[in-house]
DRENKEZA-306846 format. One record per residue (C-alpha): residue number from 1; residue in three letters; x, z, y. Coordinates in pm, whole numbers. Example, Ala and Ser with C-alpha at 12.3 -4.5 7.8 and 13.67 -1.06 7.14 Angstrom:
> 1  ALA  1230  780  -450
> 2  SER  1367  714  -106
end
This chain:
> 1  UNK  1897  2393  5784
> 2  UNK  2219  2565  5810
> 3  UNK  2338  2795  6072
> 4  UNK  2734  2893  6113
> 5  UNK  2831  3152  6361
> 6  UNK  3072  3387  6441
> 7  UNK  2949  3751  6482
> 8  UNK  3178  3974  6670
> 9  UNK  3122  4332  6555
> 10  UNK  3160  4669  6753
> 11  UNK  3463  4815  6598
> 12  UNK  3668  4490  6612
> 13  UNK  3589  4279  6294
> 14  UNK  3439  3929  6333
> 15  UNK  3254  3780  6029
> 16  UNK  3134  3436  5998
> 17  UNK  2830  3383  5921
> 18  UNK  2593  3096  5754
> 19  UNK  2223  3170  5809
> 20  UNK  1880  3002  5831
> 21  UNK  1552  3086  5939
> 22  UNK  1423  3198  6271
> 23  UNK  1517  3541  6450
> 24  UNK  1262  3791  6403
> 25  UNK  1103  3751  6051
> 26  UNK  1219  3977  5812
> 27  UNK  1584  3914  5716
> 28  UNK  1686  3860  5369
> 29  UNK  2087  3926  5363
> 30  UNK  2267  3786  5103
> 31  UNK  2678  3899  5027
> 32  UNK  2912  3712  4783
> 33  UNK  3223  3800  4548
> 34  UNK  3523  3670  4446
> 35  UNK  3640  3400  4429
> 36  UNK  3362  3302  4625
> 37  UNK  3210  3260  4967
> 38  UNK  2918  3261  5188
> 39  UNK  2838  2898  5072
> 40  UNK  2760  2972  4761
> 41  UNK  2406  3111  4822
> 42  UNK  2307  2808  5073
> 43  UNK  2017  2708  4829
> 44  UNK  1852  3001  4862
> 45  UNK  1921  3011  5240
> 46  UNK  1749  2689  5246
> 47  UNK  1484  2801  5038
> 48  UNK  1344  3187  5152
> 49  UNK  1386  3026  5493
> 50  UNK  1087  2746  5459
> 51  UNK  768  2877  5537
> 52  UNK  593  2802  5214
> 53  UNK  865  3046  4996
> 54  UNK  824  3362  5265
> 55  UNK  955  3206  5670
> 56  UNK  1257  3479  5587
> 57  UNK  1543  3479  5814
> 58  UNK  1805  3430  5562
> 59  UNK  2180  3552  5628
> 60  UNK  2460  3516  5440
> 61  UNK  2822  3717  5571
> 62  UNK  3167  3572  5447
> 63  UNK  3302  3939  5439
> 64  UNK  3638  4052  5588
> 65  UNK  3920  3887  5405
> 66  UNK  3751  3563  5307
> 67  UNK  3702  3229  5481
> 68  UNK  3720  3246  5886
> 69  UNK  3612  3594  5870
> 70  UNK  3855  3883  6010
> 71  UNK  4185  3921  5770
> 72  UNK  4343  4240  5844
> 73  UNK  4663  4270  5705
> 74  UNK  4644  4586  5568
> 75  UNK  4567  4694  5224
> 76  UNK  4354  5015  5328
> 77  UNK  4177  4757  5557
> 78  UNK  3974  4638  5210
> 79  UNK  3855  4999  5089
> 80  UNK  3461  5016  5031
> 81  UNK  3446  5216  5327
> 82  UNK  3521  4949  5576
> 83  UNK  3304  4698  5439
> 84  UNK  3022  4876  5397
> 85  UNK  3056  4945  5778
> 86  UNK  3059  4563  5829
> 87  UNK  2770  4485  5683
> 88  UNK  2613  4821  5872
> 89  UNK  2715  4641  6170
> 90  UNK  2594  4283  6085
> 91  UNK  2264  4404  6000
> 92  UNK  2228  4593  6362
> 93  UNK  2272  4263  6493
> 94  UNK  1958  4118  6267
> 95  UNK  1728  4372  6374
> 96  UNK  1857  4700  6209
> 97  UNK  1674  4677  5862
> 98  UNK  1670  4450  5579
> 99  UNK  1344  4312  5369
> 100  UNK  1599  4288  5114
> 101  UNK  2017  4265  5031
> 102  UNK  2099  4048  4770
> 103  UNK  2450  4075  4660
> 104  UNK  2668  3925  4376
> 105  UNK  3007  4036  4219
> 106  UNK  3200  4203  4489
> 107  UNK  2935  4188  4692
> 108  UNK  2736  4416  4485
> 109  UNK  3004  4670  4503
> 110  UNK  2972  4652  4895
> 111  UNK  2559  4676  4828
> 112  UNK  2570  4950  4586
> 113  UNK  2747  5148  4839
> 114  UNK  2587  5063  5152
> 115  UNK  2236  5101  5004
> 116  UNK  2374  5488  4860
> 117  UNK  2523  5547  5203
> 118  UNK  2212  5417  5398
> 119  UNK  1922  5385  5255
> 120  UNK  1722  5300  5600
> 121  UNK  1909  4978  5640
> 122  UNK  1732  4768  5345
> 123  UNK  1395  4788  5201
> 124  UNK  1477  4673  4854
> 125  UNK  1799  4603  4676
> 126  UNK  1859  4331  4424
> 127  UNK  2184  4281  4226
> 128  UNK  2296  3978  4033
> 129  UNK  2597  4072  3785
> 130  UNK  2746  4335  3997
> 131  UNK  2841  4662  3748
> 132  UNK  2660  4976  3920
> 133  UNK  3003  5260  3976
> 134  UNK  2887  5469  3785
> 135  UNK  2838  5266  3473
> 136  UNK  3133  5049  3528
> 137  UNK  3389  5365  3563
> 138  UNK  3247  5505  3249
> 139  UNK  3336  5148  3076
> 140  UNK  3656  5102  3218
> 141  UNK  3769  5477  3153
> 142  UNK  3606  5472  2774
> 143  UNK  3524  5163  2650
> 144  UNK  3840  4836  2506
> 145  UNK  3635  4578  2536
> 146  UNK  3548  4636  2915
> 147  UNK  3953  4718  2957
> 148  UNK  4026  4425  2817
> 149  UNK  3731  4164  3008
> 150  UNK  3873  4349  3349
> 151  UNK  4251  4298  3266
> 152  UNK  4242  4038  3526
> 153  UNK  4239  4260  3813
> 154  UNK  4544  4394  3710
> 155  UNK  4699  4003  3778
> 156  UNK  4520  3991  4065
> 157  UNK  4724  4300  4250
> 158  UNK  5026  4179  4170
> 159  UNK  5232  4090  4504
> 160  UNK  5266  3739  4394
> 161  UNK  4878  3707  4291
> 162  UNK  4837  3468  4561
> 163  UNK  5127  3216  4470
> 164  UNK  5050  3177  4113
> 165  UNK  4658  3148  4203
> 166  UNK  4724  2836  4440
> 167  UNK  4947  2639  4175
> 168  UNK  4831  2335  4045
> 169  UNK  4559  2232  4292
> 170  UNK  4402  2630  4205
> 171  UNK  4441  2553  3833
> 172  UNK  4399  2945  3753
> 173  UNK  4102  2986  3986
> 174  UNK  3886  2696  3812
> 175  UNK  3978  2819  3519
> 176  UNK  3767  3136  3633
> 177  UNK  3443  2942  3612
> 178  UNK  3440  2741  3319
> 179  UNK  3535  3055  3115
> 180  UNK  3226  3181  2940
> 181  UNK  3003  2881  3037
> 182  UNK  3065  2503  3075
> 183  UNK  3072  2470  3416
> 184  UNK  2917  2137  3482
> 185  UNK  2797  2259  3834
> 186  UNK  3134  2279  3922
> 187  UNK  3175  1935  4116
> 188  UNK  3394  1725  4295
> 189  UNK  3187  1833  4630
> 190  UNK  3153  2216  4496
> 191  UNK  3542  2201  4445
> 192  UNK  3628  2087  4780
> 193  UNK  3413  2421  4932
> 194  UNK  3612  2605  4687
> 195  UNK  3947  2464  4827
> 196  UNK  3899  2476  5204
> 197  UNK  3765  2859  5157
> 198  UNK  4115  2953  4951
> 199  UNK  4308  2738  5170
> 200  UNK  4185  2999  5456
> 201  UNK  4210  3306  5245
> 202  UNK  4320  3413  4947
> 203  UNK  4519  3725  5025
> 204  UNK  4203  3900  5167
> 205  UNK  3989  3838  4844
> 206  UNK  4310  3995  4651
> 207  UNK  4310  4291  4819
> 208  UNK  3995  4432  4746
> 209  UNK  4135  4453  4429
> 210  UNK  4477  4604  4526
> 211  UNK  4253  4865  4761
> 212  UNK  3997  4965  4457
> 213  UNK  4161  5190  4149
> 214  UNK  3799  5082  3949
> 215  UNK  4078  4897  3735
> 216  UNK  4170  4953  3366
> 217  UNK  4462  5198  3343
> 218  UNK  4763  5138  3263
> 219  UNK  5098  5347  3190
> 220  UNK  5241  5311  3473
> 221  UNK  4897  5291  3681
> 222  UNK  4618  5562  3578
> 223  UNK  4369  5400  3811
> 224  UNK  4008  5397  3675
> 225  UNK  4128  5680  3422
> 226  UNK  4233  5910  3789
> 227  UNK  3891  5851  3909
> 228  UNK  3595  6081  3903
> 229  UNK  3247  5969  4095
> 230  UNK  3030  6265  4229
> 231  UNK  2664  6186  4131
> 232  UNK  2571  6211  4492
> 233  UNK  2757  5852  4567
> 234  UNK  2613  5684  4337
> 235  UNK  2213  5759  4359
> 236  UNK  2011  5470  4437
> 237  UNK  1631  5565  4654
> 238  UNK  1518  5212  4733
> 239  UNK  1334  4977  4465
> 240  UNK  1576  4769  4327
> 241  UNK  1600  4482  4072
> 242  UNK  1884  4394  3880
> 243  UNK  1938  3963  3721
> 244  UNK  2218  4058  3474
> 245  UNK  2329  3673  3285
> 246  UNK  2403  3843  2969
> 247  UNK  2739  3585  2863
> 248  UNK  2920  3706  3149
> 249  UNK  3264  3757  2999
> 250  UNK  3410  3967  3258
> 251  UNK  3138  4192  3243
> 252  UNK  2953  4273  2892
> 253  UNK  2603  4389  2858
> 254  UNK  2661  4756  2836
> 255  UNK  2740  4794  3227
> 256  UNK  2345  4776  3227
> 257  UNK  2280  5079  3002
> 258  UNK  2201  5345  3171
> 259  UNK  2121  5236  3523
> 260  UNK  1788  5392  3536
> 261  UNK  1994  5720  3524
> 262  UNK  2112  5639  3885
> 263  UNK  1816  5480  4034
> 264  UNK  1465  5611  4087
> 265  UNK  1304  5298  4070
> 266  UNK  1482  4992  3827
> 267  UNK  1341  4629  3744
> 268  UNK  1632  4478  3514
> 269  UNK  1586  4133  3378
> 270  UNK  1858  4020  3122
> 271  UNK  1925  3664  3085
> 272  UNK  2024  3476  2779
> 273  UNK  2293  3216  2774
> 274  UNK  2364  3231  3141
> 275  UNK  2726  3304  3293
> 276  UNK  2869  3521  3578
> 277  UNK  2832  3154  3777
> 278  UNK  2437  3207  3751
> 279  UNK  2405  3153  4107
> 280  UNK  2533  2761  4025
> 281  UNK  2439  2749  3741
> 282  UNK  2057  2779  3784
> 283  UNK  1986  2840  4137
> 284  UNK  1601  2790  4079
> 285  UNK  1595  3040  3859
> 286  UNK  1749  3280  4060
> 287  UNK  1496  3237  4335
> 288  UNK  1205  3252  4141
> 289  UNK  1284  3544  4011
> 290  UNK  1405  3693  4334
> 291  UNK  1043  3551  4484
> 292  UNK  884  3762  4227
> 293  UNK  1056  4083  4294
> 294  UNK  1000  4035  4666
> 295  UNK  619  3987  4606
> 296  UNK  603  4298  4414
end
């Protein structure tokens, strides 16, 4: 069963908060991306959280910006910085270390970090379709055909971002899914979740993109091509396993080569004919293969 709190956090920031799964066992914390929301990993809330698939306590953050979480109004408010020290926060208040964080998308940007930063705070790290820094600058400073998958985010910081993104009942946003993949999971019922979260927030979920210059360049806008990484940020200690849906449009297969040059000790599982939706799309999959990693 689903939990939904709000969690008031030291320095001012109050996320909400779906979780399941009793207080005390060790905490499985899961973070979305965009478009998304904390809803969208619910099945495998549900699931870690029965007794028989590990009696985790299961948590899942809407991060600053999206759904009734805090929506500061300023840009600089969205830089990694801030949100790692969100979910820093939000796992103090679940006991202080994590079995494992499971992130997606954006979310695996925040994880990446965090897990660099802090590498007491989670046991293990697993990522599903969230490009590693270090790999994805590379792309974006060297490579067309990751300039050209990521030339969204350039739409996306546009001041009017928001207004084009809600005509048409969100036409542009459901585009995003079926694009790559035939998004049957996408129903009436799934649409609706989709709705009330944008009707809440868009503007926060745009400016993570408007705070980040991991962007193609562009004449006017050097932003990944300004960028240099030390190797020091973007080390990885912990075990961590990478799901990586290999027709994920926005992000092509070679954001995966390399990794093990960043972290010490890499499980990476590619996955044929799945999308960037591979959460939706096959949700049993996801957990099975997230049981085994936790079982290793």
């Amino acid at each position: 069963m689903i939990e939904t709190f709000q969690q008031a956090l030291p320095h001012g920031i109050t996320l909400s908060v779906r979780a399941a799964g009793e207080r005390g066992r060790p905490v499985l914390m899961f973070l979305h991306g965009f478009p998304e929301a904390a809803f969208v990993w619910d099945v495998l809330l549900e699931h870690f959280s029965r007794p028989e698939n590990g009696g985790y306590r299961c948590v899942a953050p809407n991060l600053r910006g999206f759904e009734r979480s805090s929506q500061p109004a300023e840009v600089a408010a969205y830089r990694p910085k801030h949100i790692v020290q969100d979910i820093a926060a939000l796992i103090a208040t679940e006991g202080g270390r994590l079995d494992c964080l499971v992130a997606h998308d954006w979310g695996g940007a925040v994880a990446w970090s965090l897990v660099n930063q802090q590498p007491a705070l989670a046991k293990r790290l697993a990522i599903i379709n969230s490009p590693h820094p270090g790999t994805f600058l590379r792309e974006l400073k060297s490579n067309p055909r990751q300039q050209e998958a990521s030339a969204y985010m350039n739409f996306l910081v546009r001041p009017d971002a928001e207004a084009i993104l809600r005509e048409n009942d969100y036409q542009r946003l459901f585009k995003f899914f079926s694009n790559g993949g035939g998004g049957e999971w996408l129903t009436d019922a799934v649409k609706q979740q989709y709705r009330e979260v944008w009707d809440a927030s868009l503007t926060g979920g745009c400016n993570y993109y408007r705070a980040s210059p991991l962007r193609p360049p562009r004449p006017e806008d050097p932003a990944a091509a300004a960028v240099t990484l030390p190797r020091e940020m973007l080390t990885i200690a912990v075990p961590t396993f990478v799901l990586w849906a290999m027709n994920d449009i926005a992000l092509p297969p070679e954001l995966i080569d390399g990794l093990d040059d960043y972290i010490a000790d890499l499980t990476l599982e590619r996955v044929p004919g799945a999308t960037h939706w591979i959460i939706h799309e096959r949700p049993a999959f996801v957990a099975e293969r997230l049981a085994h990693f936790l079982a290793q």
